[in-house]
PDB file of N, H, CA, C and O in Angstrom:
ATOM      1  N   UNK A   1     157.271  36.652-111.721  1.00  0.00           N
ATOM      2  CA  UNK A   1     156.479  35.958-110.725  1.00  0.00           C
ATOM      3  C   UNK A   1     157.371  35.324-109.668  1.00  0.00           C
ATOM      4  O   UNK A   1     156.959  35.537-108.527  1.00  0.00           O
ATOM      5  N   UNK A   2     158.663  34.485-109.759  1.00  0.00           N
ATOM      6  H   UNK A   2     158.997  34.312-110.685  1.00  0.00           H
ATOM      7  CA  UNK A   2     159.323  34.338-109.033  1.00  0.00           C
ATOM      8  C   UNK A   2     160.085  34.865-107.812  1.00  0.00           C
ATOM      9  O   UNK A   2     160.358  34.392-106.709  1.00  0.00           O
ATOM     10  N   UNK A   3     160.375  36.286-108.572  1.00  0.00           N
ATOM     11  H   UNK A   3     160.153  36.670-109.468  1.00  0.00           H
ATOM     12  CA  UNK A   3     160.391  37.511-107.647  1.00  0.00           C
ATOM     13  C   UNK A   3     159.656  37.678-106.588  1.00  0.00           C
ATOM     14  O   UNK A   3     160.132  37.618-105.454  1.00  0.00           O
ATOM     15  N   UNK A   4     158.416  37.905-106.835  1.00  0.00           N
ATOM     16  H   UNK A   4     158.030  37.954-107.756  1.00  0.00           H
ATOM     17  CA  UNK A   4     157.340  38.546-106.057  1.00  0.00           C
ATOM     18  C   UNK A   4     156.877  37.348-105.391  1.00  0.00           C
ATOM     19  O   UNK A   4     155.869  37.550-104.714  1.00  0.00           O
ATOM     20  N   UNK A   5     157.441  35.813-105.378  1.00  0.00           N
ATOM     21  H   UNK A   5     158.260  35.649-105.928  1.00  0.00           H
ATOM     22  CA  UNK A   5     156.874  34.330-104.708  1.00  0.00           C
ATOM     23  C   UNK A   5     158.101  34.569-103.769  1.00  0.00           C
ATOM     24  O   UNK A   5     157.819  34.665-102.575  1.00  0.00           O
ATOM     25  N   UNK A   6     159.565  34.694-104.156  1.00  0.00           N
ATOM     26  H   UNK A   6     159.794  34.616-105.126  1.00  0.00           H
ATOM     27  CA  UNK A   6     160.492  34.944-103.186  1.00  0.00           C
ATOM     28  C   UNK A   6     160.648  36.228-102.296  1.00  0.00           C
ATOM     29  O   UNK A   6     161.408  36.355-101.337  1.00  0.00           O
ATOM     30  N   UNK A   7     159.887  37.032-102.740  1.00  0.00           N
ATOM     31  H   UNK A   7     159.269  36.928-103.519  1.00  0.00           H
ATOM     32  CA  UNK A   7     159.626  37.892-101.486  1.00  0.00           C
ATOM     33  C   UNK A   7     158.896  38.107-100.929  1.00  0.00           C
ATOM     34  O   UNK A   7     158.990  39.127-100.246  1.00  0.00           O
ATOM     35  N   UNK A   8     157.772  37.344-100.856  1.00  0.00           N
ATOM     36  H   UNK A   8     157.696  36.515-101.410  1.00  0.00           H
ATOM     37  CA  UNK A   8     156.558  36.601 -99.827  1.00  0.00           C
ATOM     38  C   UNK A   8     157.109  36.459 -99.268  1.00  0.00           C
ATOM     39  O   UNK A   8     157.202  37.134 -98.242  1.00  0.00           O
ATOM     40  N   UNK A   9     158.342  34.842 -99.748  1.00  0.00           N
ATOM     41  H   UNK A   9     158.266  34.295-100.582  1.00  0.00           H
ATOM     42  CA  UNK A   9     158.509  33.591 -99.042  1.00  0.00           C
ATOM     43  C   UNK A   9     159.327  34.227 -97.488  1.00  0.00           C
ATOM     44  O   UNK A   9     159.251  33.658 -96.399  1.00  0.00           O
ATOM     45  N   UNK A  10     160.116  35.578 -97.773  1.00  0.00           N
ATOM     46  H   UNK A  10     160.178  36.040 -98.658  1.00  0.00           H
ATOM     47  CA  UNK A  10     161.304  36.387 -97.385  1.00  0.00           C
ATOM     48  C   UNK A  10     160.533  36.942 -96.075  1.00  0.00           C
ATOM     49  O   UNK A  10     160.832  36.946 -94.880  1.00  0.00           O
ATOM     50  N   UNK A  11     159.540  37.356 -96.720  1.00  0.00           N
ATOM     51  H   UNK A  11     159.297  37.353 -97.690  1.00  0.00           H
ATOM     52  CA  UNK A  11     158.665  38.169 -95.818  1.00  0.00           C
ATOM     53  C   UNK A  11     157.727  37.117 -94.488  1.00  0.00           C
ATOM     54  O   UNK A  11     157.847  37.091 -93.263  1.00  0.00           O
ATOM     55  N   UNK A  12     157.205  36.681 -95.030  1.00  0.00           N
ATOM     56  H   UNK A  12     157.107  36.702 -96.025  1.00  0.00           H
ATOM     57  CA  UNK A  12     156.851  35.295 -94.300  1.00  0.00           C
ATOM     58  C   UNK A  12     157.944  34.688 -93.170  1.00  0.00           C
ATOM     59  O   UNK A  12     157.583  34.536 -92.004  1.00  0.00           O
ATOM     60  N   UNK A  13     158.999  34.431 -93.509  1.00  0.00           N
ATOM     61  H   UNK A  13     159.292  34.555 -94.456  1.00  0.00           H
ATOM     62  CA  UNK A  13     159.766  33.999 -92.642  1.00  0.00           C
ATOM     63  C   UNK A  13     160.550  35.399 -91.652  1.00  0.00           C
ATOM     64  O   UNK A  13     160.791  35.222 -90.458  1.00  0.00           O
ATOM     65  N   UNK A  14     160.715  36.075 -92.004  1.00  0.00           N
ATOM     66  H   UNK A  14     160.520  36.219 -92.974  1.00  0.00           H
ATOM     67  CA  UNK A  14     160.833  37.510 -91.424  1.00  0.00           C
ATOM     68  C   UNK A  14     159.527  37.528 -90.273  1.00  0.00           C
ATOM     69  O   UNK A  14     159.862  37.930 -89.158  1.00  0.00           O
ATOM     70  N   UNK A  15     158.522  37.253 -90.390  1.00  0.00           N
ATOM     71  H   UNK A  15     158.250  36.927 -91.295  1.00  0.00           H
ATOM     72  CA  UNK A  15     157.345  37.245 -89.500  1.00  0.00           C
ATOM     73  C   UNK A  15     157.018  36.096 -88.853  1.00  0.00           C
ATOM     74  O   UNK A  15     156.052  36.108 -88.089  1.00  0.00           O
ATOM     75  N   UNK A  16     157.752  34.946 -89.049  1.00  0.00           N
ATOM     76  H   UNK A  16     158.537  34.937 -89.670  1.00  0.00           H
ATOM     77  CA  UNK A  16     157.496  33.832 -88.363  1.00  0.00           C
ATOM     78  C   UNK A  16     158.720  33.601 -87.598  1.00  0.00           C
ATOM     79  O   UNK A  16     158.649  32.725 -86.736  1.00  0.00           O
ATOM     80  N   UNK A  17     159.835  34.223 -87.748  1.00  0.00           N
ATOM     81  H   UNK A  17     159.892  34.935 -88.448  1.00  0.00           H
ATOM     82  CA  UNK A  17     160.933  34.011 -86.732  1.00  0.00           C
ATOM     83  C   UNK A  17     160.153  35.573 -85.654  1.00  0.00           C
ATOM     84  O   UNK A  17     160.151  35.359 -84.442  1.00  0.00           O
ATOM     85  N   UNK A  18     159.714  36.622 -85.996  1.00  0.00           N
ATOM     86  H   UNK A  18     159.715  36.796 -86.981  1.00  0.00           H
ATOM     87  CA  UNK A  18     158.903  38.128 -85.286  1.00  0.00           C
ATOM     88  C   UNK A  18     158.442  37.146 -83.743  1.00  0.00           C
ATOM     89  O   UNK A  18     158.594  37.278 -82.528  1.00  0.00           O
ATOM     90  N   UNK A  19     157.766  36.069 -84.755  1.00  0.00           N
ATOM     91  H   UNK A  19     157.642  35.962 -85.741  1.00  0.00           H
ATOM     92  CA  UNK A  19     156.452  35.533 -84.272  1.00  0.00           C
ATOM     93  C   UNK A  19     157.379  34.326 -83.065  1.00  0.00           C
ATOM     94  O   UNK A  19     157.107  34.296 -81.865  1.00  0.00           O
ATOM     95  N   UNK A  20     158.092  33.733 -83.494  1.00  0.00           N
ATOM     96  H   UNK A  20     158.313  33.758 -84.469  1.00  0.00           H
ATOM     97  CA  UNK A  20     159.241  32.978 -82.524  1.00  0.00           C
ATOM     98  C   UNK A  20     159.884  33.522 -81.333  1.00  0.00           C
ATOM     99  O   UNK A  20     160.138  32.991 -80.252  1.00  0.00           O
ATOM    100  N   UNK A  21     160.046  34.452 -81.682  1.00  0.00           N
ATOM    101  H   UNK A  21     159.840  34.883 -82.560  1.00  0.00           H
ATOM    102  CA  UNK A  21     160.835  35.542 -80.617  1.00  0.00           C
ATOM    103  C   UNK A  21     160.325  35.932 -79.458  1.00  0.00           C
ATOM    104  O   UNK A  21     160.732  35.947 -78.297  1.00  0.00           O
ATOM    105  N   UNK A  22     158.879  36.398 -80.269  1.00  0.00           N
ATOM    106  H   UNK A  22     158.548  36.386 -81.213  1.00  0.00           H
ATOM    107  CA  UNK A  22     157.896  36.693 -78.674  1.00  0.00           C
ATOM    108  C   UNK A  22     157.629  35.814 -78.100  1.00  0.00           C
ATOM    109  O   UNK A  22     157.656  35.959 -76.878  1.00  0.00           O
ATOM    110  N   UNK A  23     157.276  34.595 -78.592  1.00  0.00           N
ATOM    111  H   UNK A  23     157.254  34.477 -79.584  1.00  0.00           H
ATOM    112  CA  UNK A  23     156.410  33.342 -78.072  1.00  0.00           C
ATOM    113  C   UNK A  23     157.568  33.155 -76.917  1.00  0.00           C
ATOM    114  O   UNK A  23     157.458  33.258 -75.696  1.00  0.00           O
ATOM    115  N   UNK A  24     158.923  32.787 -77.874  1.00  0.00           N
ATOM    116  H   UNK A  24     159.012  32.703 -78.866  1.00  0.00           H
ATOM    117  CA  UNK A  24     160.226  32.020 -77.000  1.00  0.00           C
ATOM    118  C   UNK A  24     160.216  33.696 -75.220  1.00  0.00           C
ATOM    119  O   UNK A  24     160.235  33.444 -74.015  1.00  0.00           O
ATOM    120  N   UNK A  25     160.182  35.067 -75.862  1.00  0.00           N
ATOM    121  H   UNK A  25     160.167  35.272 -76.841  1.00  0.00           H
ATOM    122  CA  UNK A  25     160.232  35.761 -74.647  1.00  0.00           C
ATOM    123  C   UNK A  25     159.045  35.560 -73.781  1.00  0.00           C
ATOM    124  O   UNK A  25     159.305  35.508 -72.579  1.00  0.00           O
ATOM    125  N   UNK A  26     157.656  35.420 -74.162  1.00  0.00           N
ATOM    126  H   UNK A  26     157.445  35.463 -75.138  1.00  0.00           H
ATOM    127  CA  UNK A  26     156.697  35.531 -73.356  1.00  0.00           C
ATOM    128  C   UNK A  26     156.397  33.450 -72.457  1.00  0.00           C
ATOM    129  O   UNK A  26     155.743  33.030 -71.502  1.00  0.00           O
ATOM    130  N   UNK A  27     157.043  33.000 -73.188  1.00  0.00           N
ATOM    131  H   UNK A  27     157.575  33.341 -73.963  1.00  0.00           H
ATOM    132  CA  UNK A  27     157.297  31.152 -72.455  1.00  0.00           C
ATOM    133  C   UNK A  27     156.448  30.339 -72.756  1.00  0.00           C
ATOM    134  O   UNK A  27     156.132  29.392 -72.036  1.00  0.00           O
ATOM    135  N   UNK A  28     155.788  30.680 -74.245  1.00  0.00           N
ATOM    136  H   UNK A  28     156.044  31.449 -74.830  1.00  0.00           H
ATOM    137  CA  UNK A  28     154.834  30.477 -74.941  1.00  0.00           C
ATOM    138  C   UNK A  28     155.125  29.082 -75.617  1.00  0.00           C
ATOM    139  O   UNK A  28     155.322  28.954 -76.825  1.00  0.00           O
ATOM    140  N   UNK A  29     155.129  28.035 -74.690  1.00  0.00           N
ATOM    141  H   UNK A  29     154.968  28.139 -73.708  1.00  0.00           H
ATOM    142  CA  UNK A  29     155.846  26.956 -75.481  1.00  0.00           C
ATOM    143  C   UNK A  29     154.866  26.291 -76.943  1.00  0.00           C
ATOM    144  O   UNK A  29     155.379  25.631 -77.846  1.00  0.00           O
ATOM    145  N   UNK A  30     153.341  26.679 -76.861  1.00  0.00           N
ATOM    146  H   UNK A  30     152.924  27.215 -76.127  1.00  0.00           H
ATOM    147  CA  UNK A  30     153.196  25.942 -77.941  1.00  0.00           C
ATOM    148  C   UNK A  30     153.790  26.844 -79.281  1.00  0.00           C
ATOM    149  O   UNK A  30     154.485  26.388 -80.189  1.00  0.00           O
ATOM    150  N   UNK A  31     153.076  28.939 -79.064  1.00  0.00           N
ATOM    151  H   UNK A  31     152.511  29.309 -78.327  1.00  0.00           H
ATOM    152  CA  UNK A  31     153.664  28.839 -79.694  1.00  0.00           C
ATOM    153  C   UNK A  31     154.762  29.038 -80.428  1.00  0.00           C
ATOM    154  O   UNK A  31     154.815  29.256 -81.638  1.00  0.00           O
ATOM    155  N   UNK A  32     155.900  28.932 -79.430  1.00  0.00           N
ATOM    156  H   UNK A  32     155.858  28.755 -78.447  1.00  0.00           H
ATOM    157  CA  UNK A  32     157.489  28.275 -80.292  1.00  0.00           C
ATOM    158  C   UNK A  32     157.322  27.234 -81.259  1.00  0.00           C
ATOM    159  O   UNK A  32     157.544  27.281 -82.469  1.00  0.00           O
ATOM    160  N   UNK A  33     156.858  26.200 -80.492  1.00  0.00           N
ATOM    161  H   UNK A  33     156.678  26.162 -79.509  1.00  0.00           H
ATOM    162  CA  UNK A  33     156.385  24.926 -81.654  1.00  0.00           C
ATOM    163  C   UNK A  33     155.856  25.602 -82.892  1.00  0.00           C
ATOM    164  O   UNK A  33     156.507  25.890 -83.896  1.00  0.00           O
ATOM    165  N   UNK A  34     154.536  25.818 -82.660  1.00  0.00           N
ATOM    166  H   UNK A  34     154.007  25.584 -81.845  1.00  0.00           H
ATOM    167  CA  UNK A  34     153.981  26.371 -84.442  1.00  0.00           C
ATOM    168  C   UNK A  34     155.062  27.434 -84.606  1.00  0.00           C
ATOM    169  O   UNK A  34     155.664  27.443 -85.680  1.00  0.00           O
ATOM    170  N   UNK A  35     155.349  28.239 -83.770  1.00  0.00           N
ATOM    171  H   UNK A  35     154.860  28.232 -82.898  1.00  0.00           H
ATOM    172  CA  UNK A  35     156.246  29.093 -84.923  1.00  0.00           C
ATOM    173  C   UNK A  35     157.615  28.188 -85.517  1.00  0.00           C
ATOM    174  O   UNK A  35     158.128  28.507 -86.590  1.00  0.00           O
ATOM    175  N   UNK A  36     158.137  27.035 -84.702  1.00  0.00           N
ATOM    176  H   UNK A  36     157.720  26.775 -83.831  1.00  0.00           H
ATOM    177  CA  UNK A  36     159.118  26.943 -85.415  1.00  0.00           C
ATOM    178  C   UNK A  36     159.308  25.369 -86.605  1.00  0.00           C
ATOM    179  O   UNK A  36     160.300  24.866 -87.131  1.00  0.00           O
ATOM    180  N   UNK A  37     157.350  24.901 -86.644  1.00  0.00           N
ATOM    181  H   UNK A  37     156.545  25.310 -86.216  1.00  0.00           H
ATOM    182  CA  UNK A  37     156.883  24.316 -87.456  1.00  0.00           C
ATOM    183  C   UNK A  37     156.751  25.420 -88.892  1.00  0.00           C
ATOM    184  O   UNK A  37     157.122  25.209 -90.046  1.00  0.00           O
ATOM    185  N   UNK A  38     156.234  26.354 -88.436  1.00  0.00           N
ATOM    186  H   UNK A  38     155.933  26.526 -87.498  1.00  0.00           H
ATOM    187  CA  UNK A  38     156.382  27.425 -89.535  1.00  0.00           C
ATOM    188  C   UNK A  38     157.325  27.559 -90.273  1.00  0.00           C
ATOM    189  O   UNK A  38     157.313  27.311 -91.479  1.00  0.00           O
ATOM    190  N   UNK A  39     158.465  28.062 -89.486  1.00  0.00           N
ATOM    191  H   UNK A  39     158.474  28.264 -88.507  1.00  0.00           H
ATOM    192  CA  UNK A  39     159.672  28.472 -90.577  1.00  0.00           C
ATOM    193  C   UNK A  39     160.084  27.287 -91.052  1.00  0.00           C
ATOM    194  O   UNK A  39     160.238  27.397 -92.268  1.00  0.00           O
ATOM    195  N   UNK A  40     160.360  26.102 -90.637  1.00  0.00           N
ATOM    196  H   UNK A  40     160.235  26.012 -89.649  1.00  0.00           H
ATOM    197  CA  UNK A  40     160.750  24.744 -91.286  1.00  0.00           C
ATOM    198  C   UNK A  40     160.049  24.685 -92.264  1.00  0.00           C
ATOM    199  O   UNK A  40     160.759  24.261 -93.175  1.00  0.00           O
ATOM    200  N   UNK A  41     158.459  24.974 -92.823  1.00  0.00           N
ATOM    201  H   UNK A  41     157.882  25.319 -92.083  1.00  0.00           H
ATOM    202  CA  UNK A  41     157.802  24.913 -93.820  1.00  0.00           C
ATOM    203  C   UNK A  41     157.950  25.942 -94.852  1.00  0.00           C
ATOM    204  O   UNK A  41     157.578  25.815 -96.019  1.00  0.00           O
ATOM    205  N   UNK A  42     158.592  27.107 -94.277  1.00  0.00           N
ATOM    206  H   UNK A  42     158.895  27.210 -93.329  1.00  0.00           H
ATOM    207  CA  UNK A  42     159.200  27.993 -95.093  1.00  0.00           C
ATOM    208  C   UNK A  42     160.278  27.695 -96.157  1.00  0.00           C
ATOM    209  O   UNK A  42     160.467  27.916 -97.353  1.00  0.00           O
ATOM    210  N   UNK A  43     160.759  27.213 -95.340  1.00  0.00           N
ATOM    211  H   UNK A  43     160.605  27.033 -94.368  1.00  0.00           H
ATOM    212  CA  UNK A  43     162.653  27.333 -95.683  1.00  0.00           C
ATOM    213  C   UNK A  43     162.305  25.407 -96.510  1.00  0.00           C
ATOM    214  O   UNK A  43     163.184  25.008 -97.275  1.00  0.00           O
ATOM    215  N   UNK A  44     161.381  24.697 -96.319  1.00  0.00           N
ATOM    216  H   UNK A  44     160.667  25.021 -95.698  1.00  0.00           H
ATOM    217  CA  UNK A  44     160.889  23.616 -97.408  1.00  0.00           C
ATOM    218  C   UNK A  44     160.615  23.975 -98.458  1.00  0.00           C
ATOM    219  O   UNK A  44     161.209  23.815 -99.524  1.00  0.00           O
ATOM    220  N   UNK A  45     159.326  24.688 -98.132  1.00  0.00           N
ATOM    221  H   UNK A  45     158.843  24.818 -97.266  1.00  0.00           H
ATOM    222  CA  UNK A  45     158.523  24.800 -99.567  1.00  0.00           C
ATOM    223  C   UNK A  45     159.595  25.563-100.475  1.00  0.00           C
ATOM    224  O   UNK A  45     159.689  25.268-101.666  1.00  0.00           O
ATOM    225  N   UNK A  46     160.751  26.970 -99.652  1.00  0.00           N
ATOM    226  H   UNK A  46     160.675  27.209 -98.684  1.00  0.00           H
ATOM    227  CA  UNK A  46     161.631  27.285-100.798  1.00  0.00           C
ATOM    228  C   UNK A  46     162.491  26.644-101.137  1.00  0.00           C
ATOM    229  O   UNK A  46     163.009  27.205-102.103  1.00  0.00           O
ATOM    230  N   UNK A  47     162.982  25.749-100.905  1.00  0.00           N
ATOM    231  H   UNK A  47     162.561  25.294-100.121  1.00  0.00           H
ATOM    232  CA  UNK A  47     164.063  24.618-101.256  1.00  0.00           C
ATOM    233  C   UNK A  47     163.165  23.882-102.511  1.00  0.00           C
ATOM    234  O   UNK A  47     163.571  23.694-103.658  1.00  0.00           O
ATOM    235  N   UNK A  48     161.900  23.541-101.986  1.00  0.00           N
ATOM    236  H   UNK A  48     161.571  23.693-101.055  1.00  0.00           H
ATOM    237  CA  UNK A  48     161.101  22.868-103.631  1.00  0.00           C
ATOM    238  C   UNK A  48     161.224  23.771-105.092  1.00  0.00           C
ATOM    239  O   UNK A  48     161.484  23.521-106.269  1.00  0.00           O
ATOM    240  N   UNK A  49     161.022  24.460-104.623  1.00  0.00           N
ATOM    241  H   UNK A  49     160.810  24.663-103.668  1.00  0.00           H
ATOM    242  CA  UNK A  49     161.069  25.918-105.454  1.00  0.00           C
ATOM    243  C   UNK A  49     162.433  26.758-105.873  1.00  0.00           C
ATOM    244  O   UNK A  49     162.311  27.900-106.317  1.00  0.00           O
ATOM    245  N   UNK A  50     163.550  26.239-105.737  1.00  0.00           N
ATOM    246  H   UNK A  50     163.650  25.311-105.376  1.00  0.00           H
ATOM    247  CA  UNK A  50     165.076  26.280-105.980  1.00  0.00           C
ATOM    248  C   UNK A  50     165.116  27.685-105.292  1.00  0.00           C
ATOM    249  O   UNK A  50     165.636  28.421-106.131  1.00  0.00           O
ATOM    250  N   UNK A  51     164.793  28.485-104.073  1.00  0.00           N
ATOM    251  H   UNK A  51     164.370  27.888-103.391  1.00  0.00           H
ATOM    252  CA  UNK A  51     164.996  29.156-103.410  1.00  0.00           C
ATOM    253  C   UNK A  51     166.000  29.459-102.488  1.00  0.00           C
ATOM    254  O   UNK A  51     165.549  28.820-101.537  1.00  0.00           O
ATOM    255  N   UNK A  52     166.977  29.939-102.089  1.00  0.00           N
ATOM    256  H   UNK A  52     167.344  30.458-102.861  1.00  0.00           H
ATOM    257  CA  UNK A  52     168.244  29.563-101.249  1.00  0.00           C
ATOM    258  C   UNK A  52     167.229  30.839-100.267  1.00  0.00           C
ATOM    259  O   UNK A  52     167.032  31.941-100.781  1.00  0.00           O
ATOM    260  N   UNK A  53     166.864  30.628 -99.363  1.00  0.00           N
ATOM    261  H   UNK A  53     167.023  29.734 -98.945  1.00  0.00           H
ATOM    262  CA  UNK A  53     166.853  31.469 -98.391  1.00  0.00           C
ATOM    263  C   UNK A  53     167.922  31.303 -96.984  1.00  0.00           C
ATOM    264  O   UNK A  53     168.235  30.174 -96.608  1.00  0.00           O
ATOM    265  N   UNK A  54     168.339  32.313 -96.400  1.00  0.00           N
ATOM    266  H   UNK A  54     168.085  33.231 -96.706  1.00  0.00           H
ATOM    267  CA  UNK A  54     169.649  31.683 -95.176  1.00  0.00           C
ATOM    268  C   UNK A  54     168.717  31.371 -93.845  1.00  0.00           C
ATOM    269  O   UNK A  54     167.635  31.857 -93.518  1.00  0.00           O
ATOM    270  N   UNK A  55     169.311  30.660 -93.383  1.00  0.00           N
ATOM    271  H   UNK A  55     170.190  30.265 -93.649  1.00  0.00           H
ATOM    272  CA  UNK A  55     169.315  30.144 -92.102  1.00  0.00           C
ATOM    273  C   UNK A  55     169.752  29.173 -91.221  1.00  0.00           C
ATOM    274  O   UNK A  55     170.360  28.345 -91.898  1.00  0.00           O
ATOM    275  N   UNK A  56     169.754  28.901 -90.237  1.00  0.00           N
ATOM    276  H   UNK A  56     169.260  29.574 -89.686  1.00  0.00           H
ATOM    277  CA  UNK A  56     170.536  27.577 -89.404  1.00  0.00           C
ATOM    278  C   UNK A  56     169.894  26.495 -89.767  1.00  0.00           C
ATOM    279  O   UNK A  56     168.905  26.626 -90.488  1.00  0.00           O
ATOM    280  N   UNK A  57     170.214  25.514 -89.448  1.00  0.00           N
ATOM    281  H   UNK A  57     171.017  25.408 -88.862  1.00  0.00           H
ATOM    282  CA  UNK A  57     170.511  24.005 -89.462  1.00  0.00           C
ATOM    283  C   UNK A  57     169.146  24.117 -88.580  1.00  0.00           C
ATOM    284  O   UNK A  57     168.111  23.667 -89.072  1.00  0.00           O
ATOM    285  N   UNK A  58     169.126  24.699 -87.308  1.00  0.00           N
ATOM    286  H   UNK A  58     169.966  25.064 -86.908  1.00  0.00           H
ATOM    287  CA  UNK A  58     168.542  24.128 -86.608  1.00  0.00           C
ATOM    288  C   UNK A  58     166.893  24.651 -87.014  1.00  0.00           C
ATOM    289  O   UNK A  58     165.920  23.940 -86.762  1.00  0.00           O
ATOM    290  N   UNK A  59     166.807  25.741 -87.546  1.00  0.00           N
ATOM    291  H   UNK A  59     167.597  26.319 -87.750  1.00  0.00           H
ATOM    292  CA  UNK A  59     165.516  26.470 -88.318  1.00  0.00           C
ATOM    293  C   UNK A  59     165.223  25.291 -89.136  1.00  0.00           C
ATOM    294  O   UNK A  59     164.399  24.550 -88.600  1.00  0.00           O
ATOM    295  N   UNK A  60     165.549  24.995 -89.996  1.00  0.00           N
ATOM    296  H   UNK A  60     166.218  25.597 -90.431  1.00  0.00           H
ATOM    297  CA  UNK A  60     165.461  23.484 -91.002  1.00  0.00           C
ATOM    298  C   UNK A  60     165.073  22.200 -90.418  1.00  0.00           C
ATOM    299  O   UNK A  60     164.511  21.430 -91.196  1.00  0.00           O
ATOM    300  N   UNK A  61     165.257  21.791 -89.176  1.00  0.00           N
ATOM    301  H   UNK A  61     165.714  22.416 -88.544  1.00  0.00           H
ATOM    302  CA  UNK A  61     164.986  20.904 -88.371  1.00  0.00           C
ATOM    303  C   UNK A  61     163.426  20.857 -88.007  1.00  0.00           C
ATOM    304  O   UNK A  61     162.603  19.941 -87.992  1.00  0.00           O
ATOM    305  N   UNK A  62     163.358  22.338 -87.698  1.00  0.00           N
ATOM    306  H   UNK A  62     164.026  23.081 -87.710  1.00  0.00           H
ATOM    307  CA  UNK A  62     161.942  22.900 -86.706  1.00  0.00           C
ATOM    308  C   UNK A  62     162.085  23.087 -85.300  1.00  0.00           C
ATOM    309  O   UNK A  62     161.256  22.893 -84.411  1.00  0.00           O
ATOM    310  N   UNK A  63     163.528  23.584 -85.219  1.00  0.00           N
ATOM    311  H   UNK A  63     164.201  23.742 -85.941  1.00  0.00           H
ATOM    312  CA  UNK A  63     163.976  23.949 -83.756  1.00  0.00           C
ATOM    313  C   UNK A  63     164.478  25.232 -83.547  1.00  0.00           C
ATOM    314  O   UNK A  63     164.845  26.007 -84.431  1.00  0.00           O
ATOM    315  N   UNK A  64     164.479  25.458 -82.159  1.00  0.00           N
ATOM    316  H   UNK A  64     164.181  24.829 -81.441  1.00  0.00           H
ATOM    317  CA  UNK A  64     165.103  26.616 -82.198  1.00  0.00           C
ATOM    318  C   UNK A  64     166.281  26.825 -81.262  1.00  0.00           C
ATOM    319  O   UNK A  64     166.892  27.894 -81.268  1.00  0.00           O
TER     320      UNK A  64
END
C-alpha cells in the first residue's frame, strides 16, 4: 500500500509542477499560486508519511 500511496503522491506532483509551468507560461498568476499551494501540500503530506520526495527549498515554501 505504501508503494502505490508513493506513487500517487509522485504522480500528483509530476502534474502539479505540468500544471505550474503553464500557468507561470500563460501569466496565470492565480494559477501559479494554487499550483504552487499544491505542490507545498504535496511534498507535506509526504514528509507526514516518511516520504522523501526531491525538490527545492523553494517548492516547500509554496514558491516558485
Amino acid at each position: 500500500m505504501t508503494a502505490m500511496f508513493e506513487e500517487e503522491l509522485r504522480a500528483q506532483l509530476a502534474l502539479a509542477r505540468d500544471e505550474l509551468a503553464k500557468a507561470t507560461a500563460e501569466g496565470d498568476l492565480d494559477g501559479v499560486q494554487a499550483s504552487e499551494g499544491r505542490i507545498a501540500g504535496l511534498l507535506r503530506l509526504a514528509a507526514s508519511h516518511g516520504i522523501t520526495l526531491p525538490h527545492t527549498p523553494s517548492e516547500e515554501r509554496g514558491e516558485s
